[in-house]
C-alpha positions as a Python dict, from the first residue, in 0.01 Angstrom:
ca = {
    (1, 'X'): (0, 0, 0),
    (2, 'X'): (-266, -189, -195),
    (3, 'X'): (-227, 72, -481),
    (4, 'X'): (136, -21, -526),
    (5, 'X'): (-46, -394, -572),
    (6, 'X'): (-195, -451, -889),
    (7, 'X'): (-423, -772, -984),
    (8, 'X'): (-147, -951, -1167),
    (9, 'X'): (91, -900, -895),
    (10, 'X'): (-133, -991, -641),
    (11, 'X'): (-191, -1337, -829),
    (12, 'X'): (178, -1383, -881),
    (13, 'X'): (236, -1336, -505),
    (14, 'X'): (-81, -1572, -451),
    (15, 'X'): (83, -1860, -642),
    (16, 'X'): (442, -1828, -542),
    (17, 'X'): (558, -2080, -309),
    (18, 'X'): (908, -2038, -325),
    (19, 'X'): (845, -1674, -215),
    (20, 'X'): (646, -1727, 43),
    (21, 'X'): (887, -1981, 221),
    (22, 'X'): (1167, -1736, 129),
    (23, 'X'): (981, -1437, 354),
    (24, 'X'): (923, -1719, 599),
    (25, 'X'): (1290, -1774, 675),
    (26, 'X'): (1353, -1449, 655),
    (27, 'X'): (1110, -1300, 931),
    (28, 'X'): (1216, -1545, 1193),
    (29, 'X'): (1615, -1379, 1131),
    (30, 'X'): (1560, -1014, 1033),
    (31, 'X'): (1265, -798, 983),
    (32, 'X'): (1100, -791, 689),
    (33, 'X'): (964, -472, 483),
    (34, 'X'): (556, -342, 542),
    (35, 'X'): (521, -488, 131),
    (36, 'X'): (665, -821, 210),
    (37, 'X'): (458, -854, 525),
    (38, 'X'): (186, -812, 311),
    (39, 'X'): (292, -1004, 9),
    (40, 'X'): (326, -1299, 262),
    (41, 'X'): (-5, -1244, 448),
    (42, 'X'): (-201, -1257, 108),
    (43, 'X'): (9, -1582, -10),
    (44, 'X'): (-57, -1755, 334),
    (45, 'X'): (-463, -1679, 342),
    (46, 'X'): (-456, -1889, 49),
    (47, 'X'): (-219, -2144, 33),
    (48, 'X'): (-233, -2425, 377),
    (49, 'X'): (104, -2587, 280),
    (50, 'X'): (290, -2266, 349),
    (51, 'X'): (77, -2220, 643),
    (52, 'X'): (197, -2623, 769),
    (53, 'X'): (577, -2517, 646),
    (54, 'X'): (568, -2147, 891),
    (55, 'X'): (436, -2325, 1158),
    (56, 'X'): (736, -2648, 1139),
    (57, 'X'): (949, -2358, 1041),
    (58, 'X'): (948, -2152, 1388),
    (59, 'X'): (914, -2483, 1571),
    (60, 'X'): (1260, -2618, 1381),
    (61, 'X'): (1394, -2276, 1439),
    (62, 'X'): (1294, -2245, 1821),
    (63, 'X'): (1455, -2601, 1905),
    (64, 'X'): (1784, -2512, 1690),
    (65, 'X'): (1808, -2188, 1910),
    (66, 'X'): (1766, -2377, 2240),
    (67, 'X'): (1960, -2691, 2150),
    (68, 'X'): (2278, -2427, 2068),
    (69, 'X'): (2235, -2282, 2397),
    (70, 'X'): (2206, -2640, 2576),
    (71, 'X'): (2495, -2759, 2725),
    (72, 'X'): (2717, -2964, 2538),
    (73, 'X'): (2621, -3328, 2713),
    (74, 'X'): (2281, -3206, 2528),
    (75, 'X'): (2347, -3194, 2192),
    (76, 'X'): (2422, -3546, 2143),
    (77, 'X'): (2205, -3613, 1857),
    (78, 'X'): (2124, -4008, 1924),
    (79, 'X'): (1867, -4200, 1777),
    (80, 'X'): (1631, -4161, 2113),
    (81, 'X'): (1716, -3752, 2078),
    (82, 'X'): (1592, -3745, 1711),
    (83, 'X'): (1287, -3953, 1817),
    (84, 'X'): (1199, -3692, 2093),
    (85, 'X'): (1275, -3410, 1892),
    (86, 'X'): (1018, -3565, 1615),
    (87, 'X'): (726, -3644, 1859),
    (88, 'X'): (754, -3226, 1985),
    (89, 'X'): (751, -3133, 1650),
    (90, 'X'): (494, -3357, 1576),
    (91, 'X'): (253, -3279, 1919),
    (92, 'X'): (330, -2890, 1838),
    (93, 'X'): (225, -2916, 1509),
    (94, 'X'): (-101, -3083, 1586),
    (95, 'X'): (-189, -2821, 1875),
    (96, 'X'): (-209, -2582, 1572),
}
């Protein structure tokens, strides 16, 4: 797979942000292909502010998921909800 990978691509996939959130999104609803995988692992290892925005990312996604299955008395979205949904994001975020 490296092969496929030269040194310009590999610094083009190093530096690409938008990418790299892109392929974020995308694991958490669909698979994504062995060269995307790997496109994303090399961006991550070098870039901590799409390692921050995967880890919010599945934590956002995870609470969307359960608050659709929650009843519907749960989904009011009040100012005290918001406030607890910000402090779990926040404690979750700091545990990694």
């Amino acid at each position: 797979m490296m092969d496929e990978l030269d040194k310009a691509e590999i610094r083009k996939i190093a530096y690409n942000c938008k990418k790299a959130t892109f392929l974020i999104e995308k694991k958490q609803i669909d698979k994504i292909t062995i060269r995307e995988e790997l496109e994303l692992k090399i961006h991550l290892a070098g870039c901590s502010v799409c390692r921050i925005f995967q880890q919010q990312s599945i934590i956002i996604n995870q609470m969307v998921k359960s608050w659709i299955n929650s009843s519907p008395q749960e989904k009011k979205l009040d100012e005290n909800y918001k406030n607890q949904l910000q402090n779990i994001i926040q404690n979750r975020i700091k545990k990694n």
